[in-house]
C-alpha positions as MATLAB code, in Angstrom:
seq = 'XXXXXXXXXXXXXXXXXXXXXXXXXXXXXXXXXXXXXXXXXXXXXXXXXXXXXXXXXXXXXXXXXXXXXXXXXXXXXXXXXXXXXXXXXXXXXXXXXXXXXXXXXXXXXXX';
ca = [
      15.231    1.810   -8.021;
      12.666    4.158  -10.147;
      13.314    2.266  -12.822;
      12.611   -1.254  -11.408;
       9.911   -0.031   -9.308;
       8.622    3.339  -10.743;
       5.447    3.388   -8.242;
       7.461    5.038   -5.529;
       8.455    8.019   -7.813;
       6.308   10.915   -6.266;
       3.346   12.018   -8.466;
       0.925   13.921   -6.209;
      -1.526   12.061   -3.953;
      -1.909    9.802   -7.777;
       0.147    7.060   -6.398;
      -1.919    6.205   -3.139;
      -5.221    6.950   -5.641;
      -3.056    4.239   -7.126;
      -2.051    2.156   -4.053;
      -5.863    2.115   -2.994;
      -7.257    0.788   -6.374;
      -9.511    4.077   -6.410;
      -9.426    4.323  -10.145;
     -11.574    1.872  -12.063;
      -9.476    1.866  -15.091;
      -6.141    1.135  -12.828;
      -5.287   -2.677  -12.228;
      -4.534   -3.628   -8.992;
      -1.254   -4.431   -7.332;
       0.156   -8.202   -5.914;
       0.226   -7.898   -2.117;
       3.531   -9.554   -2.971;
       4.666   -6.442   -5.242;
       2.934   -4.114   -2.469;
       5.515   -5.256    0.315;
       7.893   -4.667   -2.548;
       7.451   -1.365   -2.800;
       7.150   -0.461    1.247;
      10.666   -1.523    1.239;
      11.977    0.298   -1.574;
      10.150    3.242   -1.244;
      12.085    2.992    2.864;
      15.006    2.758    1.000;
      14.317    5.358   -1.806;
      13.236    7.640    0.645;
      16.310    7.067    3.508;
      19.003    7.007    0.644;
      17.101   10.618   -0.590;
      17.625   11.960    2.711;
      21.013   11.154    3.259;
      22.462   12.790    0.246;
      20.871   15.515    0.671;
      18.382   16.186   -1.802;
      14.822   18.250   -1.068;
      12.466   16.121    0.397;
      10.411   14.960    3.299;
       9.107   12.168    5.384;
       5.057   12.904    5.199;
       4.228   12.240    1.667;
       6.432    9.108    1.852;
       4.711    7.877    5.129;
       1.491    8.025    3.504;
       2.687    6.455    0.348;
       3.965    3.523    2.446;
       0.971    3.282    5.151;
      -1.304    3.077    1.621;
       1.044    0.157    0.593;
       1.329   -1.963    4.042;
      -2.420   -1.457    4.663;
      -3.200   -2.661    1.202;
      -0.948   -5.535    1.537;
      -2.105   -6.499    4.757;
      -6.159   -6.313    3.687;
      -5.158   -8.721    1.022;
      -3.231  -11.620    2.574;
      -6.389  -11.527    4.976;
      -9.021  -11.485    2.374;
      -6.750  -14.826    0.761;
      -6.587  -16.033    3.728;
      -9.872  -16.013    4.783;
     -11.219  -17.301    1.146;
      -9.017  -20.390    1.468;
      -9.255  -20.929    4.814;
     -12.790  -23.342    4.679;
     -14.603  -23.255    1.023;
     -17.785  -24.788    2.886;
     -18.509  -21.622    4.890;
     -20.370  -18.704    3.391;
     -18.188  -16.089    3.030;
     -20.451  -13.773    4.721;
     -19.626  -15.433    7.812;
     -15.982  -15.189    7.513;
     -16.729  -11.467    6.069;
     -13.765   -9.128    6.474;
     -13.440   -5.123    5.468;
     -11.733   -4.841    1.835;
      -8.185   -4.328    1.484;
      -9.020   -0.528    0.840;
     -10.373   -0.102    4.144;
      -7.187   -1.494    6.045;
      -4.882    0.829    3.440;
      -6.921    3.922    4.535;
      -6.768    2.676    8.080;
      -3.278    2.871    8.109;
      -3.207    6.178    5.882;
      -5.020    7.853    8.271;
      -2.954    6.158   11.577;
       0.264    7.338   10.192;
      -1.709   11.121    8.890;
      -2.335   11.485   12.136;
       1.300   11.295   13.776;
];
C-alpha cells in the first residue's frame, strides 16, 4: 500500500501540512487521489491494528479528517465554478478547501 500510495506512511504532523496545501513549494493533491488515500490509509491503519503492530487511531484520524475535508472543499469549489459561468463568483463564494480540511481536523481532534 506504502508503496502505491506513500502519503499515508506517518511522518509527523508533515503529511496533513501536506494534506492542507500549507507549504508553498508542495503541489496539491486530486480530490480524486484525496478519497484515495482516506480509504487506504482506513485500510492501512485497520490491517496495522489487527496484526498487531504499535500504533494508534489519533494520528490516523487526523490524517484522514485532513484528507475528506480537503476532498470535500474541492468537489464544492468545482462545483460551484461550473455550476453558472455568468455569475460572479463572489456571489457563489465558498470557504477554500483548507478551511473544510481543518474543519474536519478539528471535528474529529475534538472526539
Amino acid at each position: 500500500m506504502a508503496l502505491a500510495y506513500p502519503e499515508i506512511l506517518y511522518r509527523g504532523f508533515e503529511s496533513v501540512d501536506i494534506l492542507l496545501e500549507s507549504r508553498p513549494l508542495e503541489k496539491g493533491l486530486s480530490a480524486d487521489l484525496l478519497l484515495q488515500l482516506v480509504v487506504v490509509k482506513i485500510g492501512a491503519t485497520s490491517l496495522c491494528r489487527a496484526s498487531g503492530l504499535v500504533g494508534g487511531y489519533y494520528a490516523p484520524s487526523l490524517f484522514i479528517g485532513a484528507a475528506t475535508g480537503m476532498s470535500y472543499g474541492k468537489n464544492i469549489s468545482s462545483a460551484v465554478a461550473q455550476s453558472n459561468p455568468m455569475l460572479q463568483r463572489s456571489v457563489l463564494e465558498v470557504a477554500s478547501p483548507q478551511a473544510y480540511g481543518l474543519e474536519m481536523f478539528f471535528f474529529l481532534y475534538a472526539f
